[in-house]
N, C-alpha and C positions, 0 to 999 in steps of 0.2 A: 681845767678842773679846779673845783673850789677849793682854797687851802682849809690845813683842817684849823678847826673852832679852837679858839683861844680860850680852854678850859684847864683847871687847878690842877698840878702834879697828881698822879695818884688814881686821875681819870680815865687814859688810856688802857684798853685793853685789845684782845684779839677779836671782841665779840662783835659781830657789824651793825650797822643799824642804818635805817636807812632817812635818806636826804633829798625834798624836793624836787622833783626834776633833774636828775644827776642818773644817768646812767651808769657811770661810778660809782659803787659806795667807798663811803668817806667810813673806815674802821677804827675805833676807840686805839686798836695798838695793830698795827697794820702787820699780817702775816701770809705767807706764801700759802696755796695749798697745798694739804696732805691728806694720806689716809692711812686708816685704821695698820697695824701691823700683820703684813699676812697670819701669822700665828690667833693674834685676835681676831682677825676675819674668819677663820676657818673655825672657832669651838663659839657654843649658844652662848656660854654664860664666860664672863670675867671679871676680874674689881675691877671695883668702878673707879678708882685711882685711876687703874691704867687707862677708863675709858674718859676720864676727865682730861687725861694728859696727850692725848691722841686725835682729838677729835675738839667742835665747838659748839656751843649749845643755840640754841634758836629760841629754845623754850622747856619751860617748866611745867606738870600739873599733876593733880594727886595722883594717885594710881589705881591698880585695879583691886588691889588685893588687901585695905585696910590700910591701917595708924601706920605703919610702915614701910611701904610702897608710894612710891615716885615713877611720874612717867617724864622722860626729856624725849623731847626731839633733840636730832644735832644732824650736822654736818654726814650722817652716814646714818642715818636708818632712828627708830622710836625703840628706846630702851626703856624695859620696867626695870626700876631701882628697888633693891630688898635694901633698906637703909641698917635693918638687924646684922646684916650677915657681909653687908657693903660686897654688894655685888649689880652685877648691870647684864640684862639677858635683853639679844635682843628678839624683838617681835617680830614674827613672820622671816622673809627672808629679803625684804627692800631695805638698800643702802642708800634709798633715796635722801636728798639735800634738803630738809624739812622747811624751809624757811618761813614758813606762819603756820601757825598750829592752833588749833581752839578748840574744847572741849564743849559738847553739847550741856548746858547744867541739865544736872540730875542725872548724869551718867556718866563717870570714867570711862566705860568702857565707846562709848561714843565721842565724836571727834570729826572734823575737817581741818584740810590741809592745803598749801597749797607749797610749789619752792619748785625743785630741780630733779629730774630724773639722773640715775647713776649716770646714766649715756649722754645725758645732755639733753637741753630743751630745757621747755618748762610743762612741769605739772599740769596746769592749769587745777582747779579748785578739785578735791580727792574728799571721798569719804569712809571712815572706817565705825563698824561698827560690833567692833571684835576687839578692841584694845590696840589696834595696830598691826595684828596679825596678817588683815588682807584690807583692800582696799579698790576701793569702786568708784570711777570716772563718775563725776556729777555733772560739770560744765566747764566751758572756755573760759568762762569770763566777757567781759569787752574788751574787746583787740587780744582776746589770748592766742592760745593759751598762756591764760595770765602767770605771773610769778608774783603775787602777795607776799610780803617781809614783814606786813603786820595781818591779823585777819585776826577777827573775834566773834565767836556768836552770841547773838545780845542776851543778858541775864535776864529782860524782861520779857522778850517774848522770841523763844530759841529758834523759831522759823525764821530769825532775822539776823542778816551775817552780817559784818563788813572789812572789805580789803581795800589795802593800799598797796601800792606796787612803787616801781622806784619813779614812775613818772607821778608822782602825789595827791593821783586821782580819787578820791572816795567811791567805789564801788562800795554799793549797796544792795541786798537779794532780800526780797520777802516771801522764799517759796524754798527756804533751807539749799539754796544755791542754784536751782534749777537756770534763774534769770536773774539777770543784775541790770542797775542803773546806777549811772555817774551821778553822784547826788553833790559834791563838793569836791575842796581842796584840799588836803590836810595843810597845817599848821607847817612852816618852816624848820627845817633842821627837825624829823621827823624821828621819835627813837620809838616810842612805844606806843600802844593805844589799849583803851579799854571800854565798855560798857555800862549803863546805868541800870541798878536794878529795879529800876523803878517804871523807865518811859525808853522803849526801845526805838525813838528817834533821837535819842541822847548818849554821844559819846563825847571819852576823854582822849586828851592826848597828853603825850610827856613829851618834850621837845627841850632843845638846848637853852633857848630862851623863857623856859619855864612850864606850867602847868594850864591847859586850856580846856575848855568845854564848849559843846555844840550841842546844841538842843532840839537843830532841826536836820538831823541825820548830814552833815558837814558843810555843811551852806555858809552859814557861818562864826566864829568861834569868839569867846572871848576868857580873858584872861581870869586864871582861880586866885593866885596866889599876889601877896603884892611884893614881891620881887622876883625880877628874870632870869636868877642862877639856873642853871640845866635841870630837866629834871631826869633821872635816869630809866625812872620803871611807874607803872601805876598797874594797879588790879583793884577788881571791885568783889566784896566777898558777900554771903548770902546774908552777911547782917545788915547789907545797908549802907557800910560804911567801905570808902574808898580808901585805899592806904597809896603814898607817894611816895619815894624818894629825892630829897631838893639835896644837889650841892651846895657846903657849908649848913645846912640846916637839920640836917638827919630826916629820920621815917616819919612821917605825917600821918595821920588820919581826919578825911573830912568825913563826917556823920551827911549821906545826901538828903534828908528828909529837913536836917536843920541848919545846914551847912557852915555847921559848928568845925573850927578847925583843932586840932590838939598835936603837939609833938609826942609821941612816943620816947623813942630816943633819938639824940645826938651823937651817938655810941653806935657804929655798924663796924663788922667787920668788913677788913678791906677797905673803907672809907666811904663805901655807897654800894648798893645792891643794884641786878639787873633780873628781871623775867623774873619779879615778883607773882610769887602766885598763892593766894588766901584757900586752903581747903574748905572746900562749900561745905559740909558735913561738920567741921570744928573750925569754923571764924577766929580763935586763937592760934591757930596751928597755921604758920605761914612758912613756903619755902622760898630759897632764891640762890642767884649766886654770886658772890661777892664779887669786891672788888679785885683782889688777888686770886681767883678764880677756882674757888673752891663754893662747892653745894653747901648750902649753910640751912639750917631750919630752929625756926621758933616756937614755941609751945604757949609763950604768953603773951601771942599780938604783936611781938615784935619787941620789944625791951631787951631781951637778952637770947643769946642766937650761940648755936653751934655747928660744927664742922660734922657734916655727914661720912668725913672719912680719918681715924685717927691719925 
């Protein structure tokens, strides 16, 4: 097994992410598994403290229900977050292991999936088109039923998905998942991925050695940034503009029409963010979750950030 990546104190966490070719994953803070507390398993709704401290996230994204609603997958089923009242209810009755998640733009309430049944296996690629409440076998995948750790559907044209799985094959679907094709490789030391809103044969990726892009659906990549610190998270928001997190350099935004770079801040909680996600609807309105492992949300782009739990 690969040892883990020679990265700055501060970096490790429990949240996994996935690596190359490694049917291991290599975890930022390596932890045993667990689950939810039967008392928590048995009522809808709970703080989401407790569901922060119980459970791990896969992903972030707006919610259903306005300014203050959050959706995460994690580790045991899609929770809608009431951020007013900090609480976490979950959807439907699946404890499924969420591990890629991607919202259709221009609908919260629509969504693909793809990760691990309670029981074991894998998903293969899942659609819901109810918030999470129920969900519907789309496809295997190649060589599935796949397990996707990253999956995204394109901003620019939403019949166009793309997963990676731990073997760091680029699947690709141009028929909202029905069929797929190996189109590439991802990028080494693999953590996140995202979408262009512009050309949906164009994705990014956020990797330990930095910030990269592909232009012809993962064929092949080259580099954004000019240095190869990690990068933790990347999302692409309805304005246009891509936001990144680099270690040592803070929140980034590349503008993709001019590919103007600008630092936000240098200032994050926790020291770096992960499962960055820009609300399509308010392009200011950014959530994520830090480094010490708390839901955090921004109101102005990212400059200045707070704790969704007091």
């Amino acid at each position: 097994m690969r040892s883990r990546p020679e990265i700055k104190k501060g970096w490790r966490r429990r949240q996994p992410y996935v690596a190359q070719g490694k049917t291991n994953m290599i975890r930022i803070l390596a932890v045993a598994a667990f689950a939810l507390p039967m008392a928590a398993q048995a009522q809808e709704t709970l703080p989401l403290a407790e569901l922060l401290s119980n459970t791990h996230i896969h992903g972030i994204a707006e919610g259903p229900s306005g300014h203050e609603s959050v959706t995460l997958a994690t580790h045991h089923g899609i929770f809608t977050i009431d951020l007013s009242a900090q609480t976490a209810r979950l959807m439907g009755s699946s404890r499924d292991d969420f591990m890629g998640f991607s919202q259709v733009p221009g609908g919260p309430g629509k969504a693909f999936a793809s990760g691990h049944p309670a029981s074991g296996g894998n998903l293969g690629v899942i659609r819901t088109d109810d918030g999470g409440a129920s969900w519907l076998p789309v496809s295997e995948g190649i060589g599935g039923p796949v397990d996707f750790h990253n999956m995204e559907v394109s901003r620019a044209d939403a019949t166009v998905i793309y997963g990676i799985g731990h073997d760091g094959a680029v699947q690709r679907s141009t028929d909202s998942g029905a069929t797929w094709a190996i189109t590439g490789t991802a990028p080494e030391k693999l953590i996140d991925v995202d979408t262009s809103a512009r050309d949906p044969n164009r994705i990014f990726a956020a990797t330990e050695g930095g910030l990269f892009v592909s232009a012809d659906a993962g064929v092949t990549w080259q580099s954004l940034l000019p240095t190869a610190a990690p990068v933790s998270t990347v999302d692409m928001g309805a304005d246009g503009k891509l936001r990144a997190v680099q270690l040592g350099r803070g929140l980034i935004e590349l503008d993709e029409a001019t590919g103007a770079v600008t630092l936000v801040t240098a200032e994050l909680p926790g020291g770096y963010l992960l499962y960055l996600a820009v609300t399509q609807a308010e392009p200011l309105r950014l959530m994520a979750l830090s480094g010490d492992g708390t839901l955090v949300v921004s109101d102005d782009g990212g400059a200045r950030w707070r704790a969704a739990v007091d």
